[in-house]
N, C-alpha and C positions, 0 to 999 in steps of 0.2 A: 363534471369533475368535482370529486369530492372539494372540503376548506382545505383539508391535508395535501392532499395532494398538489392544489393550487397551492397551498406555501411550500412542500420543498422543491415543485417545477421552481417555483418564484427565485426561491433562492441560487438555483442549481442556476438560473441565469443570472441574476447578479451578483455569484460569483463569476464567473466567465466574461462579464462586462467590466469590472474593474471599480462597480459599482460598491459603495456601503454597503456594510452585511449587517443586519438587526444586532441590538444589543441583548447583552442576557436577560433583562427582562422581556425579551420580546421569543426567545428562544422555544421551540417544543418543551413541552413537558412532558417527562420517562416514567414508568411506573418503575419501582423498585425491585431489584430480581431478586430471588431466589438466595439464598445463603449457602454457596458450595464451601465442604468442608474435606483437610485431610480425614485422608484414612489413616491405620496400624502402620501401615507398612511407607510411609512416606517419613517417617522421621528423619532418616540420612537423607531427604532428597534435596537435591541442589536446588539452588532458584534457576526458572529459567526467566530472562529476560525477554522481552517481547515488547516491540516499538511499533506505534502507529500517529499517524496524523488526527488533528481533530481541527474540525472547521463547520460555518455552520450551514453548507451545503450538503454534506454526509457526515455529521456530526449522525443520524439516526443508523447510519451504515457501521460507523465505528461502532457506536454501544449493541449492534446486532452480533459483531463481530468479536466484541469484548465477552457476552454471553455465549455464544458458541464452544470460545476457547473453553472457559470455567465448566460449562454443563459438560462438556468429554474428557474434561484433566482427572486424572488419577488422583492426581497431588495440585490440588487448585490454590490453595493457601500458601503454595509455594513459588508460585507466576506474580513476577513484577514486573506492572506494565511502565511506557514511557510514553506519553503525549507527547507531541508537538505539534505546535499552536503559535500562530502570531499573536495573537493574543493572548497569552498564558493563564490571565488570571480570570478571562472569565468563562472557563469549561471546567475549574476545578468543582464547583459546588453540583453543577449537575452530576457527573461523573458520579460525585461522592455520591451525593443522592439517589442516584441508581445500582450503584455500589458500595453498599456501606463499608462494608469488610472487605474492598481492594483496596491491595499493597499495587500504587501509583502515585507519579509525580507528571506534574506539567511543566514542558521546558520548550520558553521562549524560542521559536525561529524569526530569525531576522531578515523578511522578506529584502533586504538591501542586500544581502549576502547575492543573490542571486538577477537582481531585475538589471542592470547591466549587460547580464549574459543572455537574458529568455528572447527567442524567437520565436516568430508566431507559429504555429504545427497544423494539420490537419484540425482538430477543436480545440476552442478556446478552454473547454476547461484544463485542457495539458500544459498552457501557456501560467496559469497560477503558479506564484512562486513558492508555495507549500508544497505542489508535486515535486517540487526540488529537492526537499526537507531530507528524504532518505541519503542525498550526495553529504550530508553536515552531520551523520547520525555520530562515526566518530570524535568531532569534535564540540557536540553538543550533551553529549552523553556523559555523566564522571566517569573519572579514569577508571574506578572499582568495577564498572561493566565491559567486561573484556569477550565479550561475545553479545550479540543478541537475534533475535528471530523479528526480520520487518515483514508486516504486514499491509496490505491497503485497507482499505476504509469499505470496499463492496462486496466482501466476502467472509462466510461462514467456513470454520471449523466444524468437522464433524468426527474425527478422530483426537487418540490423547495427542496435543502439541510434543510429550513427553517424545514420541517416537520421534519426530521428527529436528526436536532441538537435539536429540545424539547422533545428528548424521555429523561424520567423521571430516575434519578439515586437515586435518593432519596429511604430509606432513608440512605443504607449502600455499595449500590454499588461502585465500582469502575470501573467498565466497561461495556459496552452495545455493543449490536452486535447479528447480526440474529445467531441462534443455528440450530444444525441439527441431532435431537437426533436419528432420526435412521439410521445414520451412525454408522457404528463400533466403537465404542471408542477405544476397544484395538486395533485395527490395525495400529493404529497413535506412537504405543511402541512395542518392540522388546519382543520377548520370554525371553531375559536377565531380563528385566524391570519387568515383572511377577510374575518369577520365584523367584527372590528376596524377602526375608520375610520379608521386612523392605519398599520397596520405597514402594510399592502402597501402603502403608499405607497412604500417602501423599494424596490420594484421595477418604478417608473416612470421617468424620462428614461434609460432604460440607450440605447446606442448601437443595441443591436437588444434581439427581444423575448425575455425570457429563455427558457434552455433548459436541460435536466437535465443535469449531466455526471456522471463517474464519478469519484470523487478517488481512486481507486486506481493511476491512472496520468497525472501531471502534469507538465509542463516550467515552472518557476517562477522568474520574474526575480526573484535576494532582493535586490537593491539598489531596485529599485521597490517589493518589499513592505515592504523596509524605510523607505524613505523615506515610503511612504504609510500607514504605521501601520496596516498588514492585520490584524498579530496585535489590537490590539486592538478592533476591528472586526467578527473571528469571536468572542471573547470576549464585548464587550456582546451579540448575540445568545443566545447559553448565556447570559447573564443574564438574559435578558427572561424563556427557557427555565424558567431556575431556580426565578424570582423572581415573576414577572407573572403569565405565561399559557403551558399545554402549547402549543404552537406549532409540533412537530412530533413523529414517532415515530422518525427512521433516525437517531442516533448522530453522530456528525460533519459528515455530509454536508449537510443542512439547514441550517447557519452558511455553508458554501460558496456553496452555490446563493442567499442572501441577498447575498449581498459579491459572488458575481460574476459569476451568472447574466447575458447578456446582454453582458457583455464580455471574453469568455474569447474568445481565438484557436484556432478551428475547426482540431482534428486530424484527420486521418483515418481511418477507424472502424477501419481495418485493424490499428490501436493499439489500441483493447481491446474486443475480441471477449469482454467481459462474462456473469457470468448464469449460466455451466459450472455454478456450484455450485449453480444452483436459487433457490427465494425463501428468504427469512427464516424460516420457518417449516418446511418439512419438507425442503427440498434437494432434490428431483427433479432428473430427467435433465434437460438443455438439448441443443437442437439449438443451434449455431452459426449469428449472424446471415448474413447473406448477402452476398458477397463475397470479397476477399482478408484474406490471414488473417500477421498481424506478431506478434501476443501474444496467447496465451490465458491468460484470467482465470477464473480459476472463484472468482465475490464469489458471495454467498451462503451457506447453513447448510452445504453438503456440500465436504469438502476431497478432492479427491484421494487423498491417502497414506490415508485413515480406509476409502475407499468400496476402493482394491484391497486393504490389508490385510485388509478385510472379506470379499473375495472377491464382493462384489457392486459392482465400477467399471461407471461409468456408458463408454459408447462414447468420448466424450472424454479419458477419464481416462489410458487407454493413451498419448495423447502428452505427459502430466505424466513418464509412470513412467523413461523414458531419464536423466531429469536427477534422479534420487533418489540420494543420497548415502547413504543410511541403512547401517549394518553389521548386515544381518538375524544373521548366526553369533554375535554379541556386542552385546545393544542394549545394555549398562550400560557405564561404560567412566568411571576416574577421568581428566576431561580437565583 
């Protein structure tokens, strides 16, 4: 195994341990990308918003992911991203460093918001209270972002984001996101959660019948989530979680699929090409669903950067590696 690779395994487990994470001196070092600029025709164009986590277990997953977006945007100068970070202040300087000319801010999550609530899941790394982060985007976020496009930390863009931040929420939605109804739904909750004659009631009069989606890639009205009191919504469930009855095993996504299963605005699967990293459990290989292909996701146990520094990448993994920032000549680097 490569030193790289042995640092971001290293890390990928002491974050899952609960362990200290290196400080920014001790952090990778990114080479600098590329300078993406408007074109003519982007004068009128809106910003789009776009949120992600940064931590320093796929802090190298985010900045792959941060390039993706810019190298396919029409209008790149026009994309303003949003970190969240327990740490807030010490991801800004690398960021900036590999991004001179991104328009982002890094905004404090408060891992207490959530450890209270977290249950252990299938892997420890779901159990992190940063996977959390996306349930706090509206009340983390200023008021002036009334929309944004959340992203995970293991996935390339490879279409303009432009297409996909105009999918239509109008007129009562609060969230948009590719669905995958013939997936099991109940397998996503326990026999406890069933058997109960009172929860899944919780997933009756929805608009249609619910269906699984993937919260790794969401378009989110925050003035509707705000208004309708989401966050605390996905919270009272991690209590039930906590406090009642196990009710489910998968980490955050379970509170999702309760709150809004069934009225999520149908994306196009083209949007996340899910799964790359295998199940929860050992990461195998994945073929790619069938279809056109906008973003690939590698959610599950196997990342990317871990399986080529290993020298055993899955066939997928070769279209991660173009957008890898890493500075193999020097991984340490005071940033």
């Amino acid at each position: 195994m490569s030193h790289s690779a042995f640092l971001a395994a290293a890390l990928l487990l002491l974050a899952a341990s609960g362990w200290p994470l290196p400080t920014a001196a001790e952090l990778p070092r990114f080479r600098e990308a590329p300078a993406f600029r408007n074109g003519p025709g982007c004068v009128s164009a809106q910003t789009i918003h776009i949120a992600m986590t940064l931590d320093a277990a796929y802090l190298r997953g985010s900045l792959a992911g941060v390039l993706s977006v810019l190298r396919h945007s029409s209008c790149p100068e026009s994309i303003a991203f949003h970190f969240l970070a327990t740490r807030s202040g010490r991801f800004r300087a690398v960021v900036a460093a590999a991004f001179p000319s991104l328009t982002f801010d890094v905004h404090r999550f408060d891992p207490d918001l959530v450890r209270g609530r977290i249950s252990s899941s299938v892997r420890r790394a779901l159990d992190q209270p940063l996977n959390y982060a996306r349930i706090y985007l509206a009340d983390i976020l200023p008021r002036s972002v009334r929309r944004v496009v959340y992203f995970d930390s293991d996935l390339v863009v490879v279409d303009d984001v432009a297409r996909l931040w105009a999918t239509d929420l109008a007129p009562y939605q609060v969230l948009a996101a590719p669905e995958y109804c013939h997936a099991n739904f109940t397998s996503y909750f326990t026999d406890r959660f069933w058997s109960d004659p009172a929860l899944p009631l919780a997933l009756t009069g929805r608009r249609r019948p619910p269906c699984y989606f993937n919260t790794g890639v969401m378009i989110v009205d925050l003035d509707r989530w705000r208004a309708g009191g989401y966050t605390r919504k996905l919270e009272s469930w991690m209590e039930v979680q906590k406090r009642k009855a196990r009710i489910y095993e998968l980490g955050s996504l379970p509170p999702f699929l309760l709150v809004f299963a069934g009225e999520v605005k149908g994306v196009d699967h083209r949007w996340n090409q899910h799964g790359l990293g295998g199940d929860n459990k050992e990461g195998l290989c994945r073929d790619l669903h069938s279809g056109p292909v906008s973003l690939l996701h590698w959610s599950g146990k196997g990342k990317p950067w871990l399986r080529l520094d290993a020298g055993r990448p899955c066939p997928f993994d070769n279209l991660w590696a173009p957008y890898d920032l890493l500075l193999r000549d020097n991984p340490f680097s005071d940033v």
